[in-house]
C-alpha positions in Angstrom: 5.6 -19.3 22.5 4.2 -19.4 26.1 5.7 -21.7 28.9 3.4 -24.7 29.5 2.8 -25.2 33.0 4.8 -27.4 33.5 7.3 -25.8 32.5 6.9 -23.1 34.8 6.9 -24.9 37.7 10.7 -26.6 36.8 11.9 -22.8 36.1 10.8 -21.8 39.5 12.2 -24.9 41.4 15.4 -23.9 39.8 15.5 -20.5 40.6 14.4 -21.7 44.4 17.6 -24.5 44.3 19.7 -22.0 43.4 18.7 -18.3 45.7 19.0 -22.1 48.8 22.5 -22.5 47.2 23.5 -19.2 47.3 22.4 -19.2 50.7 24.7 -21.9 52.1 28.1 -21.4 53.3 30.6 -21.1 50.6 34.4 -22.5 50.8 36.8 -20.3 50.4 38.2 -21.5 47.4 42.2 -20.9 48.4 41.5 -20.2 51.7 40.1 -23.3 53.2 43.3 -25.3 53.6 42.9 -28.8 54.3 45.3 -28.7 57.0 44.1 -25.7 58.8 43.1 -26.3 62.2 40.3 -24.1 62.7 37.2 -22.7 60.7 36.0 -19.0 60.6 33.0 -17.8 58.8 31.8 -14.2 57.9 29.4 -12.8 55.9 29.8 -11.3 52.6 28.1 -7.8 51.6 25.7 -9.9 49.5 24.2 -11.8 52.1 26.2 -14.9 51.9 28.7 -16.6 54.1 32.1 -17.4 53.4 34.2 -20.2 55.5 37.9 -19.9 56.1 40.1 -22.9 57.1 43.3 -21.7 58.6 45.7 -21.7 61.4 46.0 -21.6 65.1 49.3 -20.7 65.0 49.2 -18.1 62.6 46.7 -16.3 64.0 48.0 -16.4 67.3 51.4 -15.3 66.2 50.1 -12.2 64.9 47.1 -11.3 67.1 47.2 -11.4 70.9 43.4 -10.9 70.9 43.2 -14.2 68.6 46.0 -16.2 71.0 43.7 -15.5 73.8 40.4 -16.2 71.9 41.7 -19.5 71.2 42.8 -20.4 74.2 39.8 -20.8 75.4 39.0 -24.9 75.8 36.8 -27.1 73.6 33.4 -27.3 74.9 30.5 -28.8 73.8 29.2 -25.8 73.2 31.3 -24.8 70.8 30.6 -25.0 67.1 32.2 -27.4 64.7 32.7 -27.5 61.3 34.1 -30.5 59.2 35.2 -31.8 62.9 37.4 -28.6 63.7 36.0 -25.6 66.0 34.0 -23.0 63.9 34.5 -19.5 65.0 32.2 -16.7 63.8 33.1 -13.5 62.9 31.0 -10.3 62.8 33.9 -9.3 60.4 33.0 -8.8 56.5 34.5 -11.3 54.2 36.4 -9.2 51.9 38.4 -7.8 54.9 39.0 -11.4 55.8 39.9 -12.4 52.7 42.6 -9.4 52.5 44.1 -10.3 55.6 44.7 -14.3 55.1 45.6 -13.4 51.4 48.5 -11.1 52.8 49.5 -14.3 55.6 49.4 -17.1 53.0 49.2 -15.9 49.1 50.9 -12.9 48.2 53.2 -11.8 51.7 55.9 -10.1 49.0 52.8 -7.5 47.9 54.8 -6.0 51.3 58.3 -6.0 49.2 56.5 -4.2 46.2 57.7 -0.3 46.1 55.4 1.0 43.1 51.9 0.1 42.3 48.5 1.5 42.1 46.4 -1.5 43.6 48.3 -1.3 47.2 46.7 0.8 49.1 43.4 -0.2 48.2 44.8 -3.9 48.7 45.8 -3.1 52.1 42.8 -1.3 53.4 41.4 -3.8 55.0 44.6 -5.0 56.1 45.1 -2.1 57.9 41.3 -2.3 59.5 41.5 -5.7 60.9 45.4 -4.9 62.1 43.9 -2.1 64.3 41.0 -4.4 65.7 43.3 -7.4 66.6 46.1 -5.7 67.6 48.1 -7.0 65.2 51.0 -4.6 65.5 53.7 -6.7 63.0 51.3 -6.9 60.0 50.4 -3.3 60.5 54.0 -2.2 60.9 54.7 -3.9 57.5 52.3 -2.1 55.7 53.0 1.0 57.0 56.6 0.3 55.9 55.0 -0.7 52.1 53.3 2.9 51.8 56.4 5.3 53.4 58.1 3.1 50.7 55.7 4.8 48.2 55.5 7.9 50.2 58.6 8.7 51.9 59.7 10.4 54.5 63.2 11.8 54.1 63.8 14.1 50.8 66.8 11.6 49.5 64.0 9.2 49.6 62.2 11.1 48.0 64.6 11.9 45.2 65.4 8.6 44.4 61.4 7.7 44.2 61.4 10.8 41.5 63.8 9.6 40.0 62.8 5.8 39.6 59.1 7.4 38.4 61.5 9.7 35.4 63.0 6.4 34.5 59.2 5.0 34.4 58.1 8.5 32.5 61.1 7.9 29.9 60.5 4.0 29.4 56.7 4.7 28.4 57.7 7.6 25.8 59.4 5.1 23.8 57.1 2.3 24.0 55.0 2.5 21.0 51.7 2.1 22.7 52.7 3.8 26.4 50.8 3.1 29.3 49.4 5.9 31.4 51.5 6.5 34.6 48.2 6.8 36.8 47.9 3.1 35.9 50.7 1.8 37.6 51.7 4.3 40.7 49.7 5.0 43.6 47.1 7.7 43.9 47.5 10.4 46.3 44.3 11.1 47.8 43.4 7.7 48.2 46.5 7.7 50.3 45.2 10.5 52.2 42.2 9.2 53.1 43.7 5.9 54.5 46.8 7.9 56.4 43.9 10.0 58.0 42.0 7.3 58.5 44.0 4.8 60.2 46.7 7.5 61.9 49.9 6.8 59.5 50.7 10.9 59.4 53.9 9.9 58.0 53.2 9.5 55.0 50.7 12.6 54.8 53.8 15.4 53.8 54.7 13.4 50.6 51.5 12.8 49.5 50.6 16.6 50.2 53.0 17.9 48.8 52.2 15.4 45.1 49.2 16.5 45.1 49.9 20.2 45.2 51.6 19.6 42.4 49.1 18.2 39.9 45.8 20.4 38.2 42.7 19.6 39.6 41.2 21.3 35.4 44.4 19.1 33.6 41.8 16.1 33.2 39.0 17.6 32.0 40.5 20.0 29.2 43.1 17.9 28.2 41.8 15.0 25.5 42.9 11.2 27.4 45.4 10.4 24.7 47.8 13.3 25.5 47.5 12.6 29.3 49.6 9.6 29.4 53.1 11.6 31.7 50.4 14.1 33.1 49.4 13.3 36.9 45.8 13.2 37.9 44.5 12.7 41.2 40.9 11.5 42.1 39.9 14.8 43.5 36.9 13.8 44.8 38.5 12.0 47.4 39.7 14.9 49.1 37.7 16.3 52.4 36.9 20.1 52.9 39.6 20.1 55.7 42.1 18.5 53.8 41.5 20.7 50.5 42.2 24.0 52.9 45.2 22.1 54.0 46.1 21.7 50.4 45.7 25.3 49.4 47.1 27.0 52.6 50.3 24.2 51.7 50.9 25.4 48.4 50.6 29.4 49.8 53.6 28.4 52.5 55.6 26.7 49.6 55.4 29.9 47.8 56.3 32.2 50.6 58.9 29.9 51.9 60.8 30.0 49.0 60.2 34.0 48.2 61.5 34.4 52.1 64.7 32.0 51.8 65.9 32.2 48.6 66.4 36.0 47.4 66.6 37.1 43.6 70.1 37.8 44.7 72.6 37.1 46.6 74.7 40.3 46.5 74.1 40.8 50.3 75.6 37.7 51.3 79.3 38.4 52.8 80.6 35.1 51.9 79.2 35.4 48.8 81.0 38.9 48.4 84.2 37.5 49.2 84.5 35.0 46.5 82.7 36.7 44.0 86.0 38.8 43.5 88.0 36.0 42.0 89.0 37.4 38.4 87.0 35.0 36.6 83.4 36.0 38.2 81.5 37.6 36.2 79.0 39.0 38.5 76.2 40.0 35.9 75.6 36.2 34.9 75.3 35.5 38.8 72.6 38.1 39.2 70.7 36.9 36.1 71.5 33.3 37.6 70.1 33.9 41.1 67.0 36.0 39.6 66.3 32.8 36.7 65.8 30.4 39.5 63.9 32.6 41.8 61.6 33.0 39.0 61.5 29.8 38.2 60.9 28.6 41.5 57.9 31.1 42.2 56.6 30.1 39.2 56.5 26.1 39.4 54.2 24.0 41.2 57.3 21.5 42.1 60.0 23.6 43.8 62.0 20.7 45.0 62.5 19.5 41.2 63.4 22.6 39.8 66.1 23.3 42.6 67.4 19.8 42.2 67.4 20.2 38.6 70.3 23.1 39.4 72.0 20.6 41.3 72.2 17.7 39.3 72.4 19.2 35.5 76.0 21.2 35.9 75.1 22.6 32.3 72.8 24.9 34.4 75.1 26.7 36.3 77.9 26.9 33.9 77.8 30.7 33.9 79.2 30.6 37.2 82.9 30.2 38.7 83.2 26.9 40.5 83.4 28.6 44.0 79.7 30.9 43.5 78.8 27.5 41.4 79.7 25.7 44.9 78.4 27.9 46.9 74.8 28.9 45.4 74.6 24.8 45.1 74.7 24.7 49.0 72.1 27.5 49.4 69.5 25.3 46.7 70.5 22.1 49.1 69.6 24.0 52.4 66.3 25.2 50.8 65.2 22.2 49.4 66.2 20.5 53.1 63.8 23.4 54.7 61.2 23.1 52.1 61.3 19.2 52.9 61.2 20.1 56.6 58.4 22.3 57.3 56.0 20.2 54.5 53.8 19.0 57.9 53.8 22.4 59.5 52.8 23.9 55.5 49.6 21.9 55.4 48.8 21.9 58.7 49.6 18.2 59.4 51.0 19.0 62.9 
């Protein structure tokens, strides 16, 4: 049935109320405290503007630039807004938004260890931080994602081994969640450790990513995916994919060079091997399994720490080779671990 005219003309005053209402500066609806002593307004990548009621004192605290800007005396030129000075920002919204969220909502998102949503939660963090020098909220941050990325191996083990704790709760929940869900992505973290200089958390996340299948996700059906790793592959820059593959070449040759299929050469070696109850074949066969297994893996740092932490492994051995091939896996790993910047060419 066609409109009348009249009705027609009501539809279009509507839609002309309502493109005016969208046009007005919006509240921030947990931003705009009524206590705050001063107003800041952005625009939004829509078009709009959004008003935030916050702080002196917080800004101040942690930006110099802000201390300074608001230093400045009261004049009648300046703005006002609800009877409070209005301060405009060429900054967008969101990033806004991120920032006073992390001051005054959620400031223990900075005490979280594991989650997928931080660093795209802290993105803009990191953004403003860098434009208004504020060197504390930054420096928190960064301390949230080498938390998540870390930058000593017994860091790293005990984050590998918090994630097979994770790996071993989901296989016996009855409807498991996929991993990928819940722990941060690693070129995502690349891009933002490139992008804002934080380099130290570049080896870890490397050195994940070199161990996950970039043809896993797209051959394997979703439902048998849920402990398999993924990574957002396209993410990754042309630079940083060479850096990936010349990486997992050095892993390779690092281990083929350091760790020998045997360790018959080795005087010290020699000189405890002849204890009665060596049996030298099962530490050739012993030495030449975990070279194998190490040039075969994509993870050589969990394979050789498997050797060190499961003693069933190495029961073949006499306590003292069992002692001393343990120290040889514990110098390699601490070398691999080492040389991870100079690997993938983060130096």
């Amino acid at each position: 049935m066609p409109l009348l005219p009249n009705q027609i003309q009501s539809l279009t005053q509507l839609e002309q109320l309502e493109s005016e209402s969208s046009c007005l500066p919006q509240k921030h609806d947990s931003l705009y405290l009524f206590d705050g002593n001063i107003v800041l307004m952005a625009l939004t990548k829509s078009g709009g503007t959004t008003i935030f009621r916050v702080h002196q004192s917080m800004l101040s605290n942690h930006s110099p630039i802000f201390a300074k800007m608001l230093k400045t005396p009261v004049s009648d030129e300046v703005q006002m807004y609800d009877g409070i000075r209005l301060v405009r920002l060429t900054d967008d919204a969101e990033e806004i938004e991120s920032v006073f969220k992390l001051m005054y909502i959620h400031p223990l998102v900075l005490f979280q260890r594991l989650g997928k949503h931080v660093p795209p939660m802290v993105r803009h963090v990191l953004k403003l931080s860098n434009k208004y020098e504020m060197s504390g909220l930054r420096q928190a941050v960064v301390q949230l994602l080498e938390t998540q990325w870390p930058t000593s191996l017994a860091q790293w083990d005990r984050l590998e081994s918090e994630i097979a704790v994770m790996a071993w709760d989901q296989d016996c929940d009855p409807i498991p969640l996929n991993l990928d869900d819940i722990l941060p992505e690693p070129a995502l973290v690349i891009k933002l450790g490139r992008e804002f200089h934080i380099p130290s958390i570049l080896p870890a996340a490397f050195y994940h990513l070199s161990r996950l299948s970039i043809s896993g996700p797209l051959n394997v059906p979703r439902d048998t995916l849920q402990q398999q790793r993924t990574a957002d592959w396209n993410l990754i820059t042309a630079a940083d994919l060479i850096s990936l593959i010349m990486g997992k070449e050095g892993l390779s040759m690092i281990v083929g060079l350091i760790l020998p299929p045997d360790c018959c050469d080795d005087e010290t070696l020699e000189t405890y091997w002849k204890e009665e109850d060596c049996r030298e074949c099962s530490r050739s066969e012993m030495m030449e399994q975990i070279h194998r297994e190490c040039m075969r893996t994509s993870d050589a740092l969990s394979t050789l720490r498997q050797y060190l932490t499961i003693e069933s492994l190495l029961s073949p051995m006499c306590q003292t080779c069992s002692r001393i091939i343990k120290t040889k896996l514990r110098e390699l790993r601490q070398t691999l671990w080492a040389t991870l910047p100079l690997l993938f060419q983060l130096d």
